[in-house]
N, C-alpha and C positions, 0 to 999 in steps of 0.2 A: 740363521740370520737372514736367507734367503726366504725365506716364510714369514719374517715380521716386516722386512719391505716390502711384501704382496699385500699384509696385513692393511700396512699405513699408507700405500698406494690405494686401496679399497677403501679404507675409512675417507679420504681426503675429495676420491673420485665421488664418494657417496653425499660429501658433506656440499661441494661442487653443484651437484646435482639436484641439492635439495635448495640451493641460495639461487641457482639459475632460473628450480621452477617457482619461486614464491617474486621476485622480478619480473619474471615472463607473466606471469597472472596479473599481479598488478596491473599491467601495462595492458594489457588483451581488457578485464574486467573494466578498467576506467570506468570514466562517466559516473551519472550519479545513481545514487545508493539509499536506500531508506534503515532510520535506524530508529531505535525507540518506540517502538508503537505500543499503545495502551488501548484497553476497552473498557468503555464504560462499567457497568452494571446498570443491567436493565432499569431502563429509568421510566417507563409508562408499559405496562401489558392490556394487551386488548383479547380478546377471544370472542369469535362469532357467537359462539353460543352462550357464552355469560356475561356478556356486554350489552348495554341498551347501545342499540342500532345507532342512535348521531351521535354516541361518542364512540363509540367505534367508527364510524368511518371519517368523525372529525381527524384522530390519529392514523385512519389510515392517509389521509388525505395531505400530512405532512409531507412535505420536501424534504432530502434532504440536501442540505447544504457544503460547500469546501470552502474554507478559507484559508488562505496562504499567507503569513507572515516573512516577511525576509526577517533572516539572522546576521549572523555574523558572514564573514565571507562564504561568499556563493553555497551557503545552508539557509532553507525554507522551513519553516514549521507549517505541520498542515493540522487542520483538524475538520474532517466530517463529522456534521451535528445533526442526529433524526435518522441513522442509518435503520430502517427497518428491514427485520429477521424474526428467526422463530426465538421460542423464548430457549432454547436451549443448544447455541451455537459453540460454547466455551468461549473464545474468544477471537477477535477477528485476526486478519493478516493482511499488510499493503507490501503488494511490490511496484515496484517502475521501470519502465523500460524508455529510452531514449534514444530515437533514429535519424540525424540532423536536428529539426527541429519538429519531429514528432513527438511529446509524451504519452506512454500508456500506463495509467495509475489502477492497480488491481486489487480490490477490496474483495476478501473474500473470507467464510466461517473456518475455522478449526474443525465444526463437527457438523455434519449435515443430520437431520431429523427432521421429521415429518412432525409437527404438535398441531393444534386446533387453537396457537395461541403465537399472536405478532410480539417483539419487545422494540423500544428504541433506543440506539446505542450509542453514545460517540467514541469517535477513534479520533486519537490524537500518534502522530507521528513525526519524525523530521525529513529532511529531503536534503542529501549531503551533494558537492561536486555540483549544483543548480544556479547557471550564470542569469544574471537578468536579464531579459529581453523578452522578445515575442514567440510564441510556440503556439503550435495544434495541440489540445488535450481532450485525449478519449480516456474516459473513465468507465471503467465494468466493477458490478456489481455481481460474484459469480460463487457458484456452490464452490466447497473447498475445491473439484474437481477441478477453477482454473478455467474450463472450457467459454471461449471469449468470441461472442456472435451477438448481432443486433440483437437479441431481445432480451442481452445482461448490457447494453449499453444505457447506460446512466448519463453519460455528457458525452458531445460530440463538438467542440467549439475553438476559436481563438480564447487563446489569455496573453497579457502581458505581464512579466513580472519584473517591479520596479524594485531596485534594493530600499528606497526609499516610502512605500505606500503598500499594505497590506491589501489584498483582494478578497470578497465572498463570490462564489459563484453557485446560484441554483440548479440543483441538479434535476434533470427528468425524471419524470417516472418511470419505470420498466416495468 
């Protein structure tokens, strides 16, 4: 008897334990969160050496672009259009980070590979827990490796986001 109260004492401390830590997470992780992200399929391929030269650098010469939709409460739809990579990334990845009123949005491949060949891709994503107002957003553009320094920065700028008014913003080239 004395061994099935240790039992049910253990099962309840465990079950305790595990309701404490999925509370405590929520609460620490807050803020906003990306969900949904899609990749195109290679929509234009270029290659140095099988391409006539001004259409190749017509496509390399694309921007690309962010646009931001507001949703439903405080969720953004985003979508980058003209993301140029190699033609054999798999498929991309967005994350975001959120410091006060700093955003950092992070585009980055599945697979890194060397090709002799550009693709252009859009990514569509959502942006959950995003209140409307004013913010910094730095955007990188980064091998899967993540590694985030001015020369994967893509945008460096103010936005404002209105629940009301969709934004595009051009992105730099890097």
């Amino acid at each position: 008897m004395r061994y099935l109260n240790l039992v049910k004492c253990g099962v309840v401390s465990s079950l305790f334990g595990l309701l404490t830590a999925c509370v405590s997470e929520s609460s620490t992780t807050g803020g906003v969160s990306i969900s949904e992200v899609n990749t195109s399929d290679c929509k234009t391929s270029v290659s140095r050496a099988d391409t006539r030269p001004e259409y190749y650098q017509e496509i390399s010469e694309k921007r690309t672009t962010l646009t931001l939709i507001p949703g439903v409460t405080n969720e953004v739809v985003g979508q980058f259009t003209d993301v140029q990579d190699n033609c054999i990334i798999g498929r991309f990845h967005v994350d975001i980070t959120r410091n006060g009123d700093e955003l950092v949005l992070i585009i980055y491949p599945e697979l890194d590979m060397l090709t002799d060949c550009v693709c252009l891709y859009d990514i569509g994503f959502k942006v959950k827990e995003l209140e409307a107002g004013s913010y910094h957003l730095k955007v990188y553009h980064t091998t899967s490796k993540r590694n985030l320094d001015k020369s994967n920065m893509i945008y460096n700028g103010s936005i404002k986001i209105d629940s009301q008014k969709s934004i595009t913003i051009p992105m730099d080239k890097r």
